[in-house]
N, C-alpha and C positions, 0 to 999 in steps of 0.2 A: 425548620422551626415549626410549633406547632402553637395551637391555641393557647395560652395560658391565663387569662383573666377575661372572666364575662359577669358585665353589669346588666341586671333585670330592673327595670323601673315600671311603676306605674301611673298610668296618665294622670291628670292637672283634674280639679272641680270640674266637674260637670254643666252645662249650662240649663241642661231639664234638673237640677237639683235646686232651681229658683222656682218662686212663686212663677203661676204662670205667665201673670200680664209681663215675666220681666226673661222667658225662657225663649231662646233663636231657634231657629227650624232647622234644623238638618240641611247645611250645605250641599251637600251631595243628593241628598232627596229618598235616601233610604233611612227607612226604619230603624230604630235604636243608633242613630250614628248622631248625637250630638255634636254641634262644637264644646270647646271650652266656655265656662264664663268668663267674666275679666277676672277673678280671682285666683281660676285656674293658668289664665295667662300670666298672672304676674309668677304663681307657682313654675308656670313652667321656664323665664326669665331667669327665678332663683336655682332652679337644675340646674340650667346652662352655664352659671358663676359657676356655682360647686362644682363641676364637671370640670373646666377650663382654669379655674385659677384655685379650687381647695385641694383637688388631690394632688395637682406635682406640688402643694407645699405639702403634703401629707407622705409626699414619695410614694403615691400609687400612681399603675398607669393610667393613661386618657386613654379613651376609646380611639382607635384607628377607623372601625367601620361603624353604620348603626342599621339596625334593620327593627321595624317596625312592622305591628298590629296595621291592618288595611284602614283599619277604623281613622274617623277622620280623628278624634281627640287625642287618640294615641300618635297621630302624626304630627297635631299641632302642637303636643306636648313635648317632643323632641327636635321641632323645627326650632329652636333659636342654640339649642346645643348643634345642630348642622350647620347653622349659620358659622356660629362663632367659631367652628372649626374647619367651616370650609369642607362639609362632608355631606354626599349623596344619603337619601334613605333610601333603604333597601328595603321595599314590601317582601311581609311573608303571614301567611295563609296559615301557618302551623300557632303562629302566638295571639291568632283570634279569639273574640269572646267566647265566653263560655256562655251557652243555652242548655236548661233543660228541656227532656225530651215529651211537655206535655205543652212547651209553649207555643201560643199560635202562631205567630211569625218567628223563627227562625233566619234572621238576616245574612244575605249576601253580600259582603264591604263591596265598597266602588273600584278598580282597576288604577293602572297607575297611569291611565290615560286621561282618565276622571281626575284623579287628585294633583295632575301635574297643573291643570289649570288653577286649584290653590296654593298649590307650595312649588315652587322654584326648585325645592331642594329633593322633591320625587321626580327623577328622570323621566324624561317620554318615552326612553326607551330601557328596558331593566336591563340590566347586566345578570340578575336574580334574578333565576325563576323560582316563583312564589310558593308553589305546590307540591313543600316538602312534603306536609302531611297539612289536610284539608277537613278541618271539623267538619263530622258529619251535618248537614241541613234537614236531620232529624232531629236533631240537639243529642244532651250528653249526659249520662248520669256521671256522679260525683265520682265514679270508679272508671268510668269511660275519661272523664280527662286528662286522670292521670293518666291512664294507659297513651292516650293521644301525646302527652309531653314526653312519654317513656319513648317511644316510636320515634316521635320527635330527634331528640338527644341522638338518638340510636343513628338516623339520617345527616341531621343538617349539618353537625361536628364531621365526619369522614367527607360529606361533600365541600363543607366551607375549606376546610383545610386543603384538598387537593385544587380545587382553584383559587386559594389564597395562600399559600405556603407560606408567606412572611407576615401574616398579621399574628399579630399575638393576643390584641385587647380590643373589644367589641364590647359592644351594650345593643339589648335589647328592651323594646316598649311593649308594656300590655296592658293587661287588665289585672283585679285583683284576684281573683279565683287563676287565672291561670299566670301569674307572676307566682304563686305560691306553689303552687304543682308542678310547675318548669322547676320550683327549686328544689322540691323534695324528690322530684326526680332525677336531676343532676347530682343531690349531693347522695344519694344513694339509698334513701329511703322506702318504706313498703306501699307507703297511704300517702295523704294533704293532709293526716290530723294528726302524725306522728309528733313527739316533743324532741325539739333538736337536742342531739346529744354532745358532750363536751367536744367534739372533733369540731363540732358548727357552733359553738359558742353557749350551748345549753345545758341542762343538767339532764335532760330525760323526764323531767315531769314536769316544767313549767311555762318551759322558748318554747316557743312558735315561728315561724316566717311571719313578719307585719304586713299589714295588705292598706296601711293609709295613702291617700292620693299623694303621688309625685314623690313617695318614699322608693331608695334606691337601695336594693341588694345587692353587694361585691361577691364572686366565688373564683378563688382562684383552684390550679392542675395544682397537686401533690407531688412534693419532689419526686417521687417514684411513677408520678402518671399514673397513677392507677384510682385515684379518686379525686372528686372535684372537692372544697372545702369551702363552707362562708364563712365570710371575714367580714363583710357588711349587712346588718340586717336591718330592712327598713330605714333609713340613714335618713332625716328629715333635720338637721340640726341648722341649715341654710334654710330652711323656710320661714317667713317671718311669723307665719301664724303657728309652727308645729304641726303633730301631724293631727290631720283628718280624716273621718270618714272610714276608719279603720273597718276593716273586713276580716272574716276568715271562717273557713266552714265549720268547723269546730265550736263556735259564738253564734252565727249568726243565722237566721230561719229566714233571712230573705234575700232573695235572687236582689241583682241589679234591678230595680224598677225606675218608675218617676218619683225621684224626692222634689220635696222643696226647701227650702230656706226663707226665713225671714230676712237673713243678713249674710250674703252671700262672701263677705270678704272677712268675717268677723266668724273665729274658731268657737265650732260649736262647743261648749262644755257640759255636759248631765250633769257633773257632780259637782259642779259650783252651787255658792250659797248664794245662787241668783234673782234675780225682784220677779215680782207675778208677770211677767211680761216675758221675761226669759223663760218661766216656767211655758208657757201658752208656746212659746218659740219652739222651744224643744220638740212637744207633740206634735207640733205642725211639720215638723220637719220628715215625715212620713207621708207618704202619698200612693199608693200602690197601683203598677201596670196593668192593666188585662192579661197584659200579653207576659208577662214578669213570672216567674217561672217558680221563683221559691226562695232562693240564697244565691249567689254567688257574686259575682265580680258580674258574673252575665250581665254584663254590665250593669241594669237596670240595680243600682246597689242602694240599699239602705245604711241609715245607722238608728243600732237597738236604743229605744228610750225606756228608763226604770223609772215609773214614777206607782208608788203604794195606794189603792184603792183600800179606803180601811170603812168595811162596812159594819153594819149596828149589830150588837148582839142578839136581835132578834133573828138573823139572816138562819135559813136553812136550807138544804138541799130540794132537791125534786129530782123525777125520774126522766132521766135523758131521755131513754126510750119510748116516753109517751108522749116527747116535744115535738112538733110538725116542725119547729125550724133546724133542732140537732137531724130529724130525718131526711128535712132536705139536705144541709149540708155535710151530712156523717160522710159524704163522699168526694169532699174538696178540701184540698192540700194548701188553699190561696187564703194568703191572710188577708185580710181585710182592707179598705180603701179609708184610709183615714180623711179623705174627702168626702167622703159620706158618711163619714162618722161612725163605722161601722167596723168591730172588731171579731174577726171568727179565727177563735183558736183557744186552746186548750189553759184554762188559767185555776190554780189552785194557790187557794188566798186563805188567811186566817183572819175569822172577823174579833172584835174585838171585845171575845167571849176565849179567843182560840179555838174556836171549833175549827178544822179545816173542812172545808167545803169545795166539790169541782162545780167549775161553770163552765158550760159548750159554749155561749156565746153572749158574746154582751153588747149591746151599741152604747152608743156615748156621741152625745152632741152637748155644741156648747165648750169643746176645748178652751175657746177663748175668753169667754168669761170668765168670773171671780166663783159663778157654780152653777157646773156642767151638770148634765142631767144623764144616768145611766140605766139602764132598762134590763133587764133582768128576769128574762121571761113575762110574766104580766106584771112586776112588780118593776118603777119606777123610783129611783133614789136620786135628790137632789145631793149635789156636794159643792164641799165648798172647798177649795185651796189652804194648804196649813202648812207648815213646820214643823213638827212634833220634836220634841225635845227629844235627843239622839239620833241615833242612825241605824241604818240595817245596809250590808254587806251584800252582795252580788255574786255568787263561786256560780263557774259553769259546770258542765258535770263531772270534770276532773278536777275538780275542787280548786281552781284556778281564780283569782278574784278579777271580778271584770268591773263592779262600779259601786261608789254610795249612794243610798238613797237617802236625801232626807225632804222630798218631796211628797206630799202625801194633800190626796182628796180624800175629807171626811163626809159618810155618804149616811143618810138617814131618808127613810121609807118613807114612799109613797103607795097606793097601790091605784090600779086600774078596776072600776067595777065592770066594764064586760067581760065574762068568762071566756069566751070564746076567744082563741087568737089570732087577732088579723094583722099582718104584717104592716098593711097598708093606714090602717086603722092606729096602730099602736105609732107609727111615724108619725104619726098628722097629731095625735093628743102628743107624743112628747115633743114636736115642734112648737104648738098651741103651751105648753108647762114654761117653753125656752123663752119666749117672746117675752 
């Protein structure tokens, strides 16, 4: 017998995606290895149902074996489906985070001699050895991980088989950047940004592989054995909130960082018609790493917020080039720390004249109030939170729709009289406008 059905999951809520006072330390004591929060635990709870009692009423198989991501979340996420089945995890080093390669720490997960002392259900001793293929501890560009799953595939399928001849169905845990690259590289794709074609359930310009937390991918063997096929994508219909936290590199500009949450058990929504309070939730729900890399699953993940900045028709350009802050940062790829209030990245907006105008950077404090204050080179605009009658549309750049917006800060000019630009200076007066 050979392989013929493998589930891809990705792990439960995060516990650094809480406010801090409410975020646990890393059990293991390494960098970027959250636990779960309790929200993620209940997520991972509702795997383990779906797992054990939805697919033999769906007549799919149950996994036989499971092998897991080193990381601790990705193990707590499938410790109660090993429970419930009575099944060992199997570490492996191949279905690790994904890191860019400009991040400062690059983590090493903890051994199965570390985690045995949390879970029962990681032997002390492997029967697995872990080091099919070993992300580099340089980190990975977006081309390098596929390559890493392609290598992957290539390895641990001839070796699982020849020491498991009678397993047919297995599941694997991981992250979201490489739960989606595992699949594009299984199911025979070139890239992670290809659109799944009718063979995998898509049409070629719209499907994607989903990257929401605790959402599970099915791929079964091709009668002929010659290709793998999906049959499940993202599957989250057992979770009570739906899915979350959705990822994918094709959407989204940021690595795995630290988020937060206002409300860690309660699905975030963007494009609800939600009270000023959800609005301030939303944005807060952004927090960015030092160490956080850009996008990915890398683990440290975000979720995109679209809220419209609709400034005065007076608003006009300036010349980036003679900005001392576009010249400090014309050479950082990090977005911003929404902790500090602080946004650097590339935004082209239309004021409400239509002119289209670029801005290199903007800060913004005061998310939580009813009106935030935004800085704009020497120019200062108070805003204030609104609804504007209708909506505007989201397409990413395959013209794919990603969200509505009918959130909008209405911003009206301030100006600063010192000419000169002090970085330090222009914080202190727009914290002094906030009070």
């Amino acid at each position: 017998m050979t392989l013929k059905t493998i589930y891809i999951a990705r792990h439960g809520y995060r516990s650094n995606w809480l406010p801090l006072p409410e975020q646990i330390p890393p059990p293991t004591g390494i960098d970027s290895d959250p636990p779960l929060a309790p929200h993620g635990v209940k997520q991972a709870q509702e795997l383990a149902g779906f797992i054990t009692k939805d697919l033999p009423q769906k007549n799919l198989p149950v996994p036989q074996m499971i092998f897991s991501s080193p990381f601790y979340r990705c193990i707590e996420t499938i410790n109660p489906t090993a429970e419930a089945l009575h099944l060992p995890i199997q570490l492996e080093r191949g279905l690790g985070e994904w890191f860019k390669p400009h991040r400062k720490i690059v983590p090493v997960p903890a051994d199965h001699l570390t985690l045995h002392k949390f879970f029962n259900t990681v032997p002390s001793e492997m029967d697995w050895l872990w080091d099919t293929v070993i992300p580099s501890l340089e980190g990975e560009t977006e081309e390098e991980i596929f390559k890493r799953c392609q290598v992957f595939w290539s390895k641990f399928i001839p070796k699982f088989e020849s020491i498991y001849p009678n397993v047919e169905c297995i599941i694997l845990v991981t992250h979201a950047a490489t739960k989606i690259a595992l699949g594009m590289a299984l199911a025979g794709y070139s890239n992670v940004r290809d659109f799944l074609t009718e063979k995998d359930g898509g049409d070629g310009k719209t499907t994607r592989i989903g990257g929401s937390t605790c959402s599970l991918d099915g791929y079964a063997k091709s009668s002929n054995g010659d290709t793998w096929n999906l049959f499940m994508n993202a599957e989250t219909s057992f979770l009570s909130c739906g899915a979350e936290m959705d990822w994918h590199f094709a959407t989204s500009q940021f690595e795995a960082g630290k988020g937060s949450s206002k409300d860690e058990a309660r699905k975030i929504d963007y494009t609800s018609n939600s009270n000023q309070n959800n609005h301030n939730d939303n944005i807060d729900n952004k927090e960015s790493d030092e160490n956080s890399d850009g996008d990915g699953d890398g683990d440290d993940e975000y979720q995109d917020v679209y809220v419209n900045l609709v400034f005065p028709a007076s608003s006009t350009s300036y010349d980036l080039n003679n900005d001392p802050l576009h010249i400090q940062n014309s050479n950082s790829n990090q977005r911003g720390n929404m902790a500090s209030n602080e946004i650097q990245e590339s935004i082209d907006y239309k004021n409400e004249a239509g002119v289209s105008t670029a801005i290199n950077k903007l800060r913004v404090s005061g998310w939580e109030k009813e009106t935030p204050l935004v800085q704009n080179k020497n120019d200062i605009l108070q805003g204030e939170w609104t609804r504007l009658v209708g909506t505007e549309l989201i397409f990413d750049e395959n013209g794919q729709y990603i969200a509505t917006v009918d959130d909008h800060i209405l911003l009206q000019y301030g100006r600063l009289q010192e000419q000169k630009l002090d970085k330090s200076t222009l914080l202190e007066r727009a914290r002094n406008l906030a009070k």
